[in-house]
N, C-alpha and C positions, 0 to 999 in steps of 0.2 A: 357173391355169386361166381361159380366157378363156369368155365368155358370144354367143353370138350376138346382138347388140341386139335382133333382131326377135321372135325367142324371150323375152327380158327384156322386150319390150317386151308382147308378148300375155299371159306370168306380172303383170305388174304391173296390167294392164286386168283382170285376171281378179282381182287382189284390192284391187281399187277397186271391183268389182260385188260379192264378196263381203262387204267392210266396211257396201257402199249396205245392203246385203240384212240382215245383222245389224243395223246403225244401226235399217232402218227397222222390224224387230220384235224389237226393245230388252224383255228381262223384269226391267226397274230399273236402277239407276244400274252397280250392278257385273258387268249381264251377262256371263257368259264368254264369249257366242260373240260378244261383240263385242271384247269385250278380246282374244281371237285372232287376231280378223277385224283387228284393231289393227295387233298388231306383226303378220303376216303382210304387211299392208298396205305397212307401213318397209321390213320383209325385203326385198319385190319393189320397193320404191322405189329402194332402195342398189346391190341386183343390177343394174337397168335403168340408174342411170346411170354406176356401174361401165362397165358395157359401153359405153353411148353415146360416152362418154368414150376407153378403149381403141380402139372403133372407129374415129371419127372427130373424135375431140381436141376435143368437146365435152361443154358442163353443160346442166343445168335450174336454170331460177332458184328452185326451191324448196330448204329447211334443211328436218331432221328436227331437232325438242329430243329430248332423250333423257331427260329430265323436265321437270318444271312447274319447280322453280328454276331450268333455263336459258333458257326461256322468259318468266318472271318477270325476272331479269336483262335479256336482252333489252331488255324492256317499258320495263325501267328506264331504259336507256340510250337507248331512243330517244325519251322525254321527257324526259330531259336535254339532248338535242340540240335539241330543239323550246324550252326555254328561252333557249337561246342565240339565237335568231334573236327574241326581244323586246326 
């Protein structure tokens, strides 16, 4: 099933405003409605460039980690690469 991009793209703005909106009144470190606001936020990320992508055979240069050890990992490797250039 394909996605309208433009549709993907207004879900995705819509929970970018709703993540802003939890972020910005957070009740502690492991708020739910921000953890929602979370992954909802990924969900409309992966839909939008799904579609950008099927539409018109393009990306966004942004990764989603799908935890902190892949992003950890990450980290790792691209100070390893910054070694190499001493």
């Amino acid at each position: 099933m394909s996605t309208d991009p433009r549709e993907a793209l207004d879900a995705f703005l819509e929970a970018v405003r709703e993540h802003y909106a939890a972020s910005a009144h957070r009740n502690g470190d492991q708020d739910p409605r921000v953890e929602a606001a979370y992954m909802a936020l990924a969900d409309a990320f992966e839909i939008y460039e799904d579609a950008i992508y099927t539409a018109f055979d393009e990306v966004t240069p942004f990764e989603l980690f799908d935890d902190v050890e892949d992003a950890k990992d990450d980290d790792e490797f691209l100070l390893d690469d910054d070694d190499e250039d001493d």
